[in-house]
C-alpha positions as CSV (number, residue, x, y, z in Angstrom):
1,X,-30.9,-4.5,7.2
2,X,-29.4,-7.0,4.6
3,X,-28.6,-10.3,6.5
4,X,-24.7,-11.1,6.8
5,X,-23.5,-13.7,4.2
6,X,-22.6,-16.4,7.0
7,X,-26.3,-16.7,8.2
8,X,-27.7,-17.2,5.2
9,X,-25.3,-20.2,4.7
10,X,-26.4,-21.8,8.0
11,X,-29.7,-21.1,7.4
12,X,-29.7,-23.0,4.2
13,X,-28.3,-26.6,5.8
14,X,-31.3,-26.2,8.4
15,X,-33.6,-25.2,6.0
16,X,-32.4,-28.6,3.5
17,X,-32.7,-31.0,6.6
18,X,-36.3,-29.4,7.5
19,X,-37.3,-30.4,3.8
20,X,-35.9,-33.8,3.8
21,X,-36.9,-34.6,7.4
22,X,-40.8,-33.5,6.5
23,X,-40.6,-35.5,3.0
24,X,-39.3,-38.5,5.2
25,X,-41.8,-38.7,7.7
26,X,-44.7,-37.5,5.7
27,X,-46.9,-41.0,4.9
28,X,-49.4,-41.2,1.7
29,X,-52.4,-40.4,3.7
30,X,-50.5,-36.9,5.4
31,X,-54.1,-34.9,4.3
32,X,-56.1,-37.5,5.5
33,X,-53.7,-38.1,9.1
34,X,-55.3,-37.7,12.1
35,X,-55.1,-33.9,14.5
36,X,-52.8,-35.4,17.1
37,X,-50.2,-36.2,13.5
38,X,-50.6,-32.3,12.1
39,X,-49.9,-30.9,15.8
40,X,-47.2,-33.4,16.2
41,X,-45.6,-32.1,12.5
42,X,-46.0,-28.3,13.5
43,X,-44.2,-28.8,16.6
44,X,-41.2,-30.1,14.6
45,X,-41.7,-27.6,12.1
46,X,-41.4,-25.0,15.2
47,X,-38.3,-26.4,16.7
48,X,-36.5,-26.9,13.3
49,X,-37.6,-23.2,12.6
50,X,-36.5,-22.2,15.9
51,X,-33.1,-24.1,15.2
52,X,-32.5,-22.4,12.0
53,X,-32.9,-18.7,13.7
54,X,-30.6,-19.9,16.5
55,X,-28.0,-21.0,13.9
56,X,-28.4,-17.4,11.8
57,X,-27.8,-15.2,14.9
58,X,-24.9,-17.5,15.7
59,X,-23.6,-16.7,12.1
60,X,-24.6,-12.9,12.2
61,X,-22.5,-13.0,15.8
62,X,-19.5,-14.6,14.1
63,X,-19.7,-12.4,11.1
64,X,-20.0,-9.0,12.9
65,X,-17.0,-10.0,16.0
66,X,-14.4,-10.5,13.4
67,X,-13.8,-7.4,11.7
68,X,-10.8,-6.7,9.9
69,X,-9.1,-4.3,11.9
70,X,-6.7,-3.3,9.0
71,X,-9.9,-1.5,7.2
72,X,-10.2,0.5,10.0
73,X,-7.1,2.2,10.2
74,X,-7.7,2.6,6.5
75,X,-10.8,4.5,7.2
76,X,-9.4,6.1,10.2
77,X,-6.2,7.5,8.4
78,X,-8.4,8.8,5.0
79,X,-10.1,10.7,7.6
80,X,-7.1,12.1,8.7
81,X,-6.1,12.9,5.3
82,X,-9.6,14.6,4.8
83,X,-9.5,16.6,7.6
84,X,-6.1,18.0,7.7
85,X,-6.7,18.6,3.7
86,X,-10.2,20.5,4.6
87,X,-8.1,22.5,7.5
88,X,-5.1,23.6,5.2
89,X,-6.8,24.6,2.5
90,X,-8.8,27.0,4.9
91,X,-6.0,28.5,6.7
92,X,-4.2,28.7,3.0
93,X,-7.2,31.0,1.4
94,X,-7.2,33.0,4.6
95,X,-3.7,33.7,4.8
96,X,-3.8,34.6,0.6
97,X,-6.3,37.0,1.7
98,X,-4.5,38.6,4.1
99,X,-1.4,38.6,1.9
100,X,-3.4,40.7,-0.7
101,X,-5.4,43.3,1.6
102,X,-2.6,44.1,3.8
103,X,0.1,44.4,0.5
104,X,2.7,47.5,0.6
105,X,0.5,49.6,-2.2
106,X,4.2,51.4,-2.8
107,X,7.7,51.7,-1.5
108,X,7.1,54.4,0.8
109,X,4.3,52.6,2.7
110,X,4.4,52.1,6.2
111,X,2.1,49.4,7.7
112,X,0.2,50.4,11.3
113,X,-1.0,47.7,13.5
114,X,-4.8,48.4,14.3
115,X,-5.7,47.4,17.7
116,X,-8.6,45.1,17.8
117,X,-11.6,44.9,20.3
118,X,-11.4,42.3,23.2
119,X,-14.0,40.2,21.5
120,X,-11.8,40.5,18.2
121,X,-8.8,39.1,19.9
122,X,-10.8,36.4,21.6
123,X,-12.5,35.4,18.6
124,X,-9.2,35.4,16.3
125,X,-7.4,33.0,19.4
126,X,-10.7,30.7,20.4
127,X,-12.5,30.0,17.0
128,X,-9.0,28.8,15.5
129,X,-8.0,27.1,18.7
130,X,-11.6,25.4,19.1
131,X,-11.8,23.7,14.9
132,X,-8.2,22.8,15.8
133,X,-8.8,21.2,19.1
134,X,-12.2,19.6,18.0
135,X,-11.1,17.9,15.0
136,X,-8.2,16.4,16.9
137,X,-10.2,15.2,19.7
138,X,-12.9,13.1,17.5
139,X,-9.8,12.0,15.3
140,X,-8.0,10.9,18.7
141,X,-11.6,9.5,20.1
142,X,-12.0,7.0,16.5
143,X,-8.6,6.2,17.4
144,X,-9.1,5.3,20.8
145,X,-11.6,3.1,20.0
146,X,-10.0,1.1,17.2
147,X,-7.3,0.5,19.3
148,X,-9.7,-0.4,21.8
149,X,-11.2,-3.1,20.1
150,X,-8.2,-4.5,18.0
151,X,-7.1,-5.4,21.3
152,X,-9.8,-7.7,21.9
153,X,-8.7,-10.5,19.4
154,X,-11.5,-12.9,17.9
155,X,-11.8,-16.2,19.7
156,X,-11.8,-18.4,16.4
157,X,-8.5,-18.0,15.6
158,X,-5.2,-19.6,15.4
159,X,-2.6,-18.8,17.6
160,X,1.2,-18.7,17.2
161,X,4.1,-17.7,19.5
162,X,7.0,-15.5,18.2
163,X,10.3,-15.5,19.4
164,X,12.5,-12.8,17.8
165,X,16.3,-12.0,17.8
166,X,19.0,-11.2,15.6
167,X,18.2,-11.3,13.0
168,X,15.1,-13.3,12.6
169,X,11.5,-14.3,13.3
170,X,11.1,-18.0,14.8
171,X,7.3,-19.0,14.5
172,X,6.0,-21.8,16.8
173,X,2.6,-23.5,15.8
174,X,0.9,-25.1,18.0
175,X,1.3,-28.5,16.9
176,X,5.2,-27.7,17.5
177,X,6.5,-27.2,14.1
178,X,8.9,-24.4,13.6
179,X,9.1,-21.9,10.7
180,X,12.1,-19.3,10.7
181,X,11.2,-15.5,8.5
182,X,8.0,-17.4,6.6
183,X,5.1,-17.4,8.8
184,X,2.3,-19.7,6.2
185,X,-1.2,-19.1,7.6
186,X,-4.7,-19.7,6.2
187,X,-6.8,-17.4,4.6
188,X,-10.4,-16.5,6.1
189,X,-8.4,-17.0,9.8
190,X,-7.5,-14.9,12.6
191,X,-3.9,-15.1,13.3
192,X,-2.7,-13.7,16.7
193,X,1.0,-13.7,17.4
194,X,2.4,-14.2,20.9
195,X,5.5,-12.5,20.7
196,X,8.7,-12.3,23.2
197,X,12.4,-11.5,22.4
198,X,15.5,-13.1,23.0
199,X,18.2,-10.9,23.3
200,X,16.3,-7.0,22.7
201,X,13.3,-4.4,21.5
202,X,12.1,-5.6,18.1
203,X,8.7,-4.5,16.5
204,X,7.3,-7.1,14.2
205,X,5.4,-4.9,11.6
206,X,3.2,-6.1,8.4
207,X,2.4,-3.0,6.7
208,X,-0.2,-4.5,4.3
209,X,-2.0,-5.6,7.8
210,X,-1.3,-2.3,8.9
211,X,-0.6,-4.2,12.1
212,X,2.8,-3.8,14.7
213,X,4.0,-4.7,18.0
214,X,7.2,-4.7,20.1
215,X,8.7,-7.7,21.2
216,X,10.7,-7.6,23.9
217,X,12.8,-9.9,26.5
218,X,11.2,-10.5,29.8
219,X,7.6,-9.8,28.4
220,X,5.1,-11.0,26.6
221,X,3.0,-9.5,24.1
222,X,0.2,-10.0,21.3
223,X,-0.7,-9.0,17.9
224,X,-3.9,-10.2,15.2
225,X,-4.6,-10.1,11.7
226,X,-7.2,-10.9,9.7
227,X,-5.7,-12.7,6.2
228,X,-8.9,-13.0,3.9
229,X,-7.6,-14.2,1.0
230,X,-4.3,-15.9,-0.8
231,X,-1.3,-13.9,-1.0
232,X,2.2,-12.8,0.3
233,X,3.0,-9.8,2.6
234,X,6.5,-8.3,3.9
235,X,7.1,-8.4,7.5
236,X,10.3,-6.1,8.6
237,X,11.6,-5.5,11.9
238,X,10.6,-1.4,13.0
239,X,13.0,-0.9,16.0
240,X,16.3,0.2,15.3
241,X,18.2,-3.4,17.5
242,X,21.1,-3.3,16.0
243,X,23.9,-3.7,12.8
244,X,21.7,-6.0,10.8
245,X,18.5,-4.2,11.4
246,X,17.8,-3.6,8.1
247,X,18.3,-7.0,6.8
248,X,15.3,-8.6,9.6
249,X,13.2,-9.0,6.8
250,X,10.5,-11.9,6.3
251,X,7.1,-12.6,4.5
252,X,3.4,-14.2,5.7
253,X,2.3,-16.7,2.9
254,X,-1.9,-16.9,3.0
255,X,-2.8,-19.7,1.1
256,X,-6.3,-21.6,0.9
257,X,-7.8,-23.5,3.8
258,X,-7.2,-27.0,2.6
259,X,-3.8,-25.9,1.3
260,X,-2.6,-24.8,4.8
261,X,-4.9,-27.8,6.4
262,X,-2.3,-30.5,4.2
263,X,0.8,-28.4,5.2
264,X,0.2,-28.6,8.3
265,X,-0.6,-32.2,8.7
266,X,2.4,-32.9,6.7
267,X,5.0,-30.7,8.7
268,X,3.5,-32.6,11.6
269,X,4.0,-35.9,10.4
270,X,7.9,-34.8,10.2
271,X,8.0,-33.3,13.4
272,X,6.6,-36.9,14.5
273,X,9.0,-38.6,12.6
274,X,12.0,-36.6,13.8
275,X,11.4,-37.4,16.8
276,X,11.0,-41.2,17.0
277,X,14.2,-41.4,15.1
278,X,16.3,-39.2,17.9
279,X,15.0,-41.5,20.1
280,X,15.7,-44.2,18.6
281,X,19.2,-43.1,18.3
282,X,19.7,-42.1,21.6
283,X,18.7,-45.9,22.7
């Protein structure tokens, strides 16, 4: 099995500060150094080793929890699409055929109904009902456990409340600064939105996340996504709430780490300013 990207990057600090720590301590006469020296230097060599396979199951951990769960609805839906394709085709040939054998041969032609055997009938109503039923049920199971683990959000992430109303989204980070119909978030992050509604039923939706969830007053609710790399994506409002429905419109700007990491600091800084001055004025 091909080791996950992340551990091999952890695995390569350890395996630099074994090297260095080894070339540090070794003295001139290392071949010559005495038994209770060489035991002294495997031991390390042990621990550091044992370090460095701690550190890559970490990684491999990390890697494998955070999965994008926009990928699997993509997989989930092109079976779908496969399936339904594979099933219409089918019944299309079969009702052809029937078309053609069972034709009016000329104008005068009666048809007769033939009466079929009991297994006939119970094979023409169960094998169709049971390749029907089946495919729904494994289709329904996938689904059932996608949804089952999208609801169980990564733990490294960050995590943002929504408040929503007419007719906007109002982001709160948790540093406090606000950000109205723009959400800006980092790339290679977890976001999870914890949503609630001022006024009625909204459902913030982000097709390219393949991600939506209601917002509503009185409750709170959650949704994630996984934003891997720089870009913009629509966000748009998917409950009918009111006049201006189709005008709740907004976008999530993914930018680079260190991009988001100065934006953030920034907005911070004039959160903090803003502050001090109102109470400055208000003395």
């Amino acid at each position: 099995m091909a080791m996950p990207t992340g551990a091999i990057t952890s695995i390569r600090p350890c395996w630099s500060a074994w090297a260095r720590c080894c070339s540090a301590c070794r003295p001139s006469g290392w071949a010559h150094s005495s038994i209770e020296g060489k035991q002294g230097d495997s031991r390390m060599r042990k621990h550091l080793l044992a370090a460095c396979a701690a550190a890559a199951a970490t990684a491999s951990r990390a890697a494998e929890a955070i999965r994008d769960p926009a990928a699997g609805w993509d997989r989930l839906w092109h079976e779908v699409i496969i399936d339904i394709s594979i099933l219409g085709v089918a019944f299309a040939l079969i009702t052809a055929w029937f078309v053609l054998r069972y034709r009016r041969r000329n104008p005068n032609e009666v048809g007769r109904a033939e009466k079929l055997t009991a297994a006939a009938a119970v094979g023409w109503t169960v094998i169709p009902m049971f390749v029907f039923m089946a495919d729904d049920f494994f289709l329904a199971a996938n689904g059932w456990q996608l949804w089952n683990a999208y609801r169980q959000p990564p733990a490294e992430r960050i995590e943002i409340k929504l408040e929503s109303g007419m007719y906007s989204w109002d982001y709160t980070y948790p540093n406090g600064v606000k950000a109205q119909n723009v959400l800006k978030v980092p790339a290679g992050k977890p976001v999870l939105l914890r949503m609630t509604s001022r006024d009625t039923i909204h459902s913030h939706f982000i097709p390219d996340f393949r991600v939506k969830e209601d917002s509503m007053p009185g409750r709170v609710t959650f949704m994630w996504f996984y934003p891997q790399k720089p870009g913009e994506h629509i966000v748009t409002c998917a409950e009918y709430c009111g006049i201006m429905h189709s005008y709740m419109v907004g976008k999530v700007v993914v930018v680079p780490e260190a991009e988001f990491a100065a934006w953030y600091a920034q907005e911070e800084k004039k959160l903090a300013d803003g502050g001090r001055q109102t109470k400055k004025a208000g003395a």
